[in-house]
C-alpha positions in Angstrom: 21.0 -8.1 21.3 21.4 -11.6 21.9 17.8 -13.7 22.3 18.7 -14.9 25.7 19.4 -11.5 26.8 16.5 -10.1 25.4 14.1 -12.9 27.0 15.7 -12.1 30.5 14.5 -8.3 29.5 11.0 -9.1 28.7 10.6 -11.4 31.9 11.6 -8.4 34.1 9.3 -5.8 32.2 6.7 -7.5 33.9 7.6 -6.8 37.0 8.0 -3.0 36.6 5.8 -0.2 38.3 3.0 1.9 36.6 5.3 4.9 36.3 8.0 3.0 35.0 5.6 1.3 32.7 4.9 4.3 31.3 8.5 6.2 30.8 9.8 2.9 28.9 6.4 3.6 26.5 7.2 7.2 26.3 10.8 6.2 25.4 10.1 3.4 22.5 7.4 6.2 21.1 9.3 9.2 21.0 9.1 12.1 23.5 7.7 14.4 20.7 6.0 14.7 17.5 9.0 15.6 15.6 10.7 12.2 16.6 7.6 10.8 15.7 7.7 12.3 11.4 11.4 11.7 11.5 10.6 8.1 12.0 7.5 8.3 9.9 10.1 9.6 7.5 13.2 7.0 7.9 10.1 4.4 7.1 8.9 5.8 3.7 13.0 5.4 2.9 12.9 1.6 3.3 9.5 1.4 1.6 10.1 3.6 -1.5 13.9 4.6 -1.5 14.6 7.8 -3.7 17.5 10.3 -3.7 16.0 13.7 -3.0 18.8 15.2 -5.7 18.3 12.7 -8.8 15.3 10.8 -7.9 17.9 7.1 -8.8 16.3 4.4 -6.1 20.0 3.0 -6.4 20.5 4.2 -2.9 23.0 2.6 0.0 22.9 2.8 4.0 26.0 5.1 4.8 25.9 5.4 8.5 24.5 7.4 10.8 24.4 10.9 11.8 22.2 12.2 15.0 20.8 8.6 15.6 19.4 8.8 12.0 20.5 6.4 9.2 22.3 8.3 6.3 22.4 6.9 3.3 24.3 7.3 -0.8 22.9 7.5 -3.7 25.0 5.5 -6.1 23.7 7.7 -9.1 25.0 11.0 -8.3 26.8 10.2 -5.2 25.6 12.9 -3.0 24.8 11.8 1.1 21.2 12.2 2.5 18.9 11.7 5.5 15.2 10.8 5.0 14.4 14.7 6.3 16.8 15.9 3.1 14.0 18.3 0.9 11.9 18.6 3.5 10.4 21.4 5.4 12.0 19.4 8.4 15.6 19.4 6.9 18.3 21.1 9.0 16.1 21.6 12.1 17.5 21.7 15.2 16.4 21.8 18.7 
């Protein structure tokens, strides 16, 4: 976002209701706790990357899939999210 742009945004946060206060905190938190591990998750990634199939830490971004950054490992090749070998892998709503 360009810093003008997002200035202008902050200025007119202050001049939103209660109710709307609230739904824009409800929508940077996460609506629910699984949205809350997944990005619990996505953190631990950029603290202490490791692929889930070879343990390398030679890892790359490699887009995203369902608003969750996929990434490469450069060891064995193979594509994972930070939920890949956990009980929350392949869960859907």
């Amino acid at each position: 976002m360009i810093p003008a742009q997002f200035r202008k945004l902050i200025a007119e946060l202050e001049h939103l209701t209660d109710s709307q206060t609230r739904y824009v905190e409800k929508l940077l938190k996460g609506t629910d706790s699984v949205s809350q591990l997944i990005t619990e998750l996505e953190e631990r990634m950029v603290e202490n990357p490791e692929c889930p199939h070879c343990h390398s830490s030679l890892i790359n971004r490699h887009g995203k899939v369902n608003q969750m950054q996929r990434y490469r490992c450069k060891n064995c090749g193979k594509t994972f999210v930070a939920t890949t070998a956990t009980p929350l892998a392949r869960l859907r709503y």
